[in-house]
N, C-alpha and C positions, 0 to 999 in steps of 0.2 A: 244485438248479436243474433245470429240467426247459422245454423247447421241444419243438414240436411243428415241423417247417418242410418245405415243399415248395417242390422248387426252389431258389431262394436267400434265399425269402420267409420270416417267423417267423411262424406262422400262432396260435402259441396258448406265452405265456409264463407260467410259473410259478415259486414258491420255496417251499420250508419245511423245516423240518427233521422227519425221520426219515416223512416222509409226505405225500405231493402229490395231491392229489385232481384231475383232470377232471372238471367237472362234467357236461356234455354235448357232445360233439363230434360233428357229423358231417362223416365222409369221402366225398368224393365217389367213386359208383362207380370204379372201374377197368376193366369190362368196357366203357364206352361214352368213357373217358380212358382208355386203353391205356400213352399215356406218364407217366401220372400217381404219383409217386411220395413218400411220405407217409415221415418217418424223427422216429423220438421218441429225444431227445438229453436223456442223464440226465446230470451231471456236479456237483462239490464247488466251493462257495464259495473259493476259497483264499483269501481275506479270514480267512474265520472259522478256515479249518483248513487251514492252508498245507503241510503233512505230506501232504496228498493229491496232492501234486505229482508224488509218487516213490511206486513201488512199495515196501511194506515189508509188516511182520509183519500191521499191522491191515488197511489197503487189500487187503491180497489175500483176504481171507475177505471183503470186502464182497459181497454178492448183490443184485441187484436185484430185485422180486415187480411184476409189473403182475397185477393183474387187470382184463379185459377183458368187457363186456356189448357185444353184436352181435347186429342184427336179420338179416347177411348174412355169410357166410364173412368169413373174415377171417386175414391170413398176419403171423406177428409173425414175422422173421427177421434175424439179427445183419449188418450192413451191412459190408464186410470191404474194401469200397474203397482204403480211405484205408488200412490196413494191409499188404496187396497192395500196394500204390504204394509203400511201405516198405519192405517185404522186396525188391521188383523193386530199389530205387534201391541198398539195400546190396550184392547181388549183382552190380551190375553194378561196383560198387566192390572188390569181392572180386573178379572178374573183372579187372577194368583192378589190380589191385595185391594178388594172392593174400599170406595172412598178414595181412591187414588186421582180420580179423575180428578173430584173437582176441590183436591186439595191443590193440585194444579195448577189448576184453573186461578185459584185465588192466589196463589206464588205469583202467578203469571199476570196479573192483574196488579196486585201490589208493585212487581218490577217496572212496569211499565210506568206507572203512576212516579215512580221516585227517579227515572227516566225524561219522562216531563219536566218534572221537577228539575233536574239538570241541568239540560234544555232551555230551560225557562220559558 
């Protein structure tokens, strides 16, 4: 699945499997929209492949490839927003309740384990 969205708006929606084409999109300048902010959102059906939920063996070798045709500069750069807001909201949790992390951590270890286990 693949979006294209500025703002709060969905400017350009796609699907496919193992390849999604643009056909043609134009971006409006940003020298003359200054606040204009354009963000291409790649992510997994978990319909079809619910295993993409969680980090494991396969999802982490996953790579994305854009290729890009530009009549003007052009900046592709990974948006860390929303991860930043993350790290900020756990340290302040670590902060207000030191030992929290990597009690966690071990939760989070143990669930997985009894997971497998499941699994088989």
């Amino acid at each position: 699945m693949l979006k294209i969205i500025s703002g709060e708006r969905v400017l350009y929606e796609a699907e496919g499997i193992n390849e999604i084409t643009v056909p043609n999109f134009k971006f409006l300048n940003t020298k003359s929209n200054a606040n204009k902010e354009y963000y291409l959102q790649v992510g997994f059906d978990l319909k079809i492949w619910p295993e993409a939920a969680f980090k494991n063996e396969v999802t982490e070798k996953i790579c994305w490839v854009a290729q890009v045709i530009a009549q003007d500069s052009l900046a592709l750069v990974r948006d860390t927003k929303q991860e930043d807001k993350e790290k900020q909201t756990r340290k302040s949790w670590e902060d207000s309740e030191p030992g929290r992390a990597e009690r966690a951590k071990k939760a989070r270890r143990k669930f997985l384990i009894e997971l497998k286990k499941e699994r088989g």
